[in-house]
C-alpha distance (Angstrom), angle and dihedral (degrees) to the residues before:
residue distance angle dihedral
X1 . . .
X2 3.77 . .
X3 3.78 90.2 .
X4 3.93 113.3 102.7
X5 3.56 79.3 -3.7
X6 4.22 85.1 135.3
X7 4.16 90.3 57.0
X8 3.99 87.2 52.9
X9 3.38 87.7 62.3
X10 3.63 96.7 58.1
X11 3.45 94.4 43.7
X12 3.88 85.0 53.5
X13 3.81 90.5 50.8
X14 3.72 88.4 58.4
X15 3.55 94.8 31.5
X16 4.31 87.0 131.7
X17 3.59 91.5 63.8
X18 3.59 101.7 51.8
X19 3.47 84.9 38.8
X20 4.23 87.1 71.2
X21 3.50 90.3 35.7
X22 3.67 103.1 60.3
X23 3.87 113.6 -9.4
X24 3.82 87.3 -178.9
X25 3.96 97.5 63.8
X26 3.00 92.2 32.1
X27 3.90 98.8 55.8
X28 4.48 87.6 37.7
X29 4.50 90.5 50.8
X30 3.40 113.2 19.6
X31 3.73 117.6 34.4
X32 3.81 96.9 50.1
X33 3.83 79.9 63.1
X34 3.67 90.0 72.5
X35 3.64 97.5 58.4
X36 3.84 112.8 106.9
X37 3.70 94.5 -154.7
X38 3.68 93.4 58.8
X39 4.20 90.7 50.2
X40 3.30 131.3 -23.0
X41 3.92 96.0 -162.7
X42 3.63 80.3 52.5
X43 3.62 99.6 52.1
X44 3.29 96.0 37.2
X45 4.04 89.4 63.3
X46 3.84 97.0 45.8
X47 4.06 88.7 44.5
X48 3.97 83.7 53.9
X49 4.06 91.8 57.1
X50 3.78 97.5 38.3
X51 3.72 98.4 56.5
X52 4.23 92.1 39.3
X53 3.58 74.3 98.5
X54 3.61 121.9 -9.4
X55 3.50 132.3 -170.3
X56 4.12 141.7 178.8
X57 3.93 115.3 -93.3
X58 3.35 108.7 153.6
X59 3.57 108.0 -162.3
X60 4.35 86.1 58.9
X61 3.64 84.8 43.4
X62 4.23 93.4 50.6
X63 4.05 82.0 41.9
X64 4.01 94.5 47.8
X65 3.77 93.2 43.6
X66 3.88 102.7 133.5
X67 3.37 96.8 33.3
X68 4.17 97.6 52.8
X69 4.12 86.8 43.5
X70 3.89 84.8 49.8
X71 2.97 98.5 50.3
X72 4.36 97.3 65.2
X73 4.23 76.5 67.7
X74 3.55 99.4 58.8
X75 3.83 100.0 49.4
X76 3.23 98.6 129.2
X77 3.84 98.4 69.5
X78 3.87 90.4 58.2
X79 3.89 124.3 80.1
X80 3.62 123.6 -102.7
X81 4.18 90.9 -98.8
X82 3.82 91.7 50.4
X83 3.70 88.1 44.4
X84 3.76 82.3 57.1
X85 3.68 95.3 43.3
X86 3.46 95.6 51.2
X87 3.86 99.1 45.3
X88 4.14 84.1 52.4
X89 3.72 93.6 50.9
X90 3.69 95.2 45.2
X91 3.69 91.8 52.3
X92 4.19 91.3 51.8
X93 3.73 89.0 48.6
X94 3.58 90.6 54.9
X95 4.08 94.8 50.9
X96 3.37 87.5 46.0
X97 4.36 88.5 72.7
X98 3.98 91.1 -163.0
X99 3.73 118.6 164.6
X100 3.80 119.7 -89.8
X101 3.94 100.4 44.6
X102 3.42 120.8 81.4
X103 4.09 126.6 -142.9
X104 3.80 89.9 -126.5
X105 4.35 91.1 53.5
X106 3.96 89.1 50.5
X107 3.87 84.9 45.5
X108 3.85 95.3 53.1
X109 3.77 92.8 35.8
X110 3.97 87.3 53.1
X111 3.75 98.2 43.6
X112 3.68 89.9 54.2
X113 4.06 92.3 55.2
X114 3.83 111.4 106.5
X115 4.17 127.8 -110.3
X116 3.97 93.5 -74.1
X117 4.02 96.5 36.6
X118 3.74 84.8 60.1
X119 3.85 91.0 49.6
X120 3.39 88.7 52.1
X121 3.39 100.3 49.7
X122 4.24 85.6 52.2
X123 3.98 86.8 56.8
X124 4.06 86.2 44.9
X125 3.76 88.3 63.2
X126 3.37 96.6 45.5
X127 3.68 96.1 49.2
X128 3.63 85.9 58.5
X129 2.84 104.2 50.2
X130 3.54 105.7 49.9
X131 3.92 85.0 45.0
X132 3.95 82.0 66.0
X133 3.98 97.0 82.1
X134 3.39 117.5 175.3
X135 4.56 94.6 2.5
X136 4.04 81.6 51.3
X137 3.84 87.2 116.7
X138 3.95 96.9 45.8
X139 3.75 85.4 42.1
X140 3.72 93.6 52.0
X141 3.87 91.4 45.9
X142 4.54 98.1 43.5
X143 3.84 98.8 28.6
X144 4.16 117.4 19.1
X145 3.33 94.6 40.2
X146 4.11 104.9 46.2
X147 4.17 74.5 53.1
X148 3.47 96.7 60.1
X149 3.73 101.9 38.7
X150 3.70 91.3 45.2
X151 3.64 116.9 23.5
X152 3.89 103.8 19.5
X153 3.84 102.9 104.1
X154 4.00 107.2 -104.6
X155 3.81 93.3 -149.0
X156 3.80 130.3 98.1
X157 3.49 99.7 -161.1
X158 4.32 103.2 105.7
X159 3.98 113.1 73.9
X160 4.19 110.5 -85.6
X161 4.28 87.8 -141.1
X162 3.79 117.0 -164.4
X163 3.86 89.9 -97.3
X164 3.95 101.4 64.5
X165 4.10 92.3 35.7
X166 4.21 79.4 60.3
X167 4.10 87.1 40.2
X168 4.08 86.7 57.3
X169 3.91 103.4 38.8
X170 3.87 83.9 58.2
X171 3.66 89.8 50.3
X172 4.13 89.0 54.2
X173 3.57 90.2 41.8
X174 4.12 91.1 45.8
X175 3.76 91.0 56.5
X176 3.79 88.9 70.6
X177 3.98 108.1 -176.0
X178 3.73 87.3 14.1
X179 3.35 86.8 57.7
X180 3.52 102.0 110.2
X181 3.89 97.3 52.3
X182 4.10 83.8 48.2
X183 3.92 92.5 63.4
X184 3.60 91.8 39.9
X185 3.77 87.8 60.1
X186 4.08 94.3 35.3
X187 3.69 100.5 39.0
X188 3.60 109.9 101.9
X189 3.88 87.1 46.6
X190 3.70 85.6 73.0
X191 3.75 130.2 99.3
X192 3.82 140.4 153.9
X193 3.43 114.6 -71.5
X194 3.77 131.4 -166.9
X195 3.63 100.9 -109.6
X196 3.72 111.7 15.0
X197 4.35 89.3 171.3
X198 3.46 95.4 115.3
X199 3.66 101.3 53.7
X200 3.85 89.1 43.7
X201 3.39 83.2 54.4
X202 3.56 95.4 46.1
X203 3.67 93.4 51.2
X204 3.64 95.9 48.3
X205 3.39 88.7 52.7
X206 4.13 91.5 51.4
X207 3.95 94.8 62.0
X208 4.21 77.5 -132.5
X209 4.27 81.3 129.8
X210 3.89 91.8 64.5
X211 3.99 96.0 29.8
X212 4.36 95.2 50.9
X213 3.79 98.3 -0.2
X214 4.06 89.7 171.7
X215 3.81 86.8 52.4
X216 3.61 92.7 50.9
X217 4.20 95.7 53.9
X218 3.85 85.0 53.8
X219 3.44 90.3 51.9
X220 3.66 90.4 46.0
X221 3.52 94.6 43.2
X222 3.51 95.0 49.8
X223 3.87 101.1 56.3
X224 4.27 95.4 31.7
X225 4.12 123.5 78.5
X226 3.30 129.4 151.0
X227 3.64 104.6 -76.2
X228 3.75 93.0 49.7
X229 3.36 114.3 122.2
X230 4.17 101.0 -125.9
X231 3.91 125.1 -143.1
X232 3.70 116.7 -134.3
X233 4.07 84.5 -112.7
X234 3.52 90.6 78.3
X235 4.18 101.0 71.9
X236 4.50 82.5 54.3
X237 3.93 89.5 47.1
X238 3.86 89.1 52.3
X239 3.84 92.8 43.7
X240 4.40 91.9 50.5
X241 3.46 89.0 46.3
X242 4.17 93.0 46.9
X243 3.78 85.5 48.0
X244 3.59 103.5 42.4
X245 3.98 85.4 50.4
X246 3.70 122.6 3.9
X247 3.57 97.1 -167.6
X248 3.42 94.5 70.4
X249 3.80 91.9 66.5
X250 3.62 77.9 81.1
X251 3.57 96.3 59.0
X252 3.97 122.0 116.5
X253 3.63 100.1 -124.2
X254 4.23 92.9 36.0
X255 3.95 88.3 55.9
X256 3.91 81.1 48.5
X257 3.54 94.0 59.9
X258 3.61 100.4 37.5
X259 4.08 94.2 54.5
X260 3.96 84.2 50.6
X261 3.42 92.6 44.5
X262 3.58 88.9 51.4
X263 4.03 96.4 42.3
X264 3.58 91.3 60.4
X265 3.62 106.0 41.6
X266 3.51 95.2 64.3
């Protein structure tokens, strides 16, 4: 099998095309090369050219069905980028809701990703969200959430790393007026991180402080500690959401902030 094995992979990388061209061939010579049980080495190859740069087709994807859910348990024989690749393209698929997938095959195809598939999926949602403009609240409410109440594993058990904490602030922060219901969904994901800057940034950026300024110190709260590393965004957050609603400056977590804020400026 290892002969021409480098010309499969081509084909593989344009797999779409030939797909249009001549659905017949292509379904008889190429996509039982994508089955792991048949050969991994083989698999493995084709995989690699597919997700170079992958894209949705759905009448390939309805046609490479057991192969594409199959291929979430056999992770480990892909690099780290195809890992990544994979995890990304799975998660589009699954916002896409097209018929002939089910919520509860993306969910067990998902759940079996490893540590950094899962992170990738995180940043996946994210992406897509933000990429939403304008429909980012109707694409919060039909696509991001039926994702997270129905595919997004439920368990707690792999690490939550710095990187996919940042990955789901932004997706909080990205729902914009549906950004309260997004943080109750995504809080207890969150943790402190090392150097939450960026999403204080981002937030401050958002106007979310003067919109849901309760919402936004449980955001804050939930990604800042005392060894965080604090952006300069932080002291302007605490002001809009003082302003917008002074009673919060009593708040538990707000006074938090403020005394930390206050530590470390001097």
């Amino acid at each position: 099998m290892e002969r021409f094995r480098h010309g499969r992979v081509l084909l593989a990388e344009n797999l779409i095309t030939l797909f249009r061209v001549d659905q017949d061939w292509t379904k008889a010579h190429l996509l039982p090369l994508f089955d792991w049980g048949k050969s991994a080495e083989e698999a493995r190859a084709v995989w690699d050219g597919f997700l170079w740069s992958p894209r949705l087709f759905w009448p390939l994807l309805i046609a490479l069905k057991p192969q594409l859910l199959g291929t979430a348990h056999h992770h480990s024989k892909l690099s780290e980028r195809n890992i990544r690749q994979f995890a990304a393209f799975l998660t589009y698929a699954a916002l896409d809701l097209v018929a002939g997938y089910s919520q509860k095959e993306f969910r067990l195809a998902v759940s079996a990703l490893p540590p950094e598939g899962i992170q990738e999926v995180a940043r996946a949602l994210a992406d897509a969200l933000a990429s939403a403009g304008e429909q980012r609240e109707d694409y919060w409410q039909n696509r991001v959430m039926p994702f997270w109440q129905h595919v997004w594993p439920k368990s707690l058990e792999f690490d939550l790393d710095d990187r996919m904490v940042q990955a789901l602030a932004r997706l909080c922060i990205a729902a914009r007026r549906e950004f309260p219901a997004a943080l109750r969904e995504i809080l207890r994901w969150l943790q402190p991180i090392s150097h939450p800057s960026s999403i204080v940034d981002a937030l401050h950026a958002s106007g979310l402080t003067t919109l849901f300024p309760s919402d936004a110190i449980k955001l804050l709260s939930g990604v800042i500690d005392t060894q965080s590393f604090i952006s300069d965004k932080l002291e302007q957050c605490l002001t809009d959401i003082k302003n917008v609603d002074p009673e919060l400056a009593n708040n538990r977590q707000y006074k938090k902030l403020e005394e930390y804020h206050r530590r470390h400026r001097m």
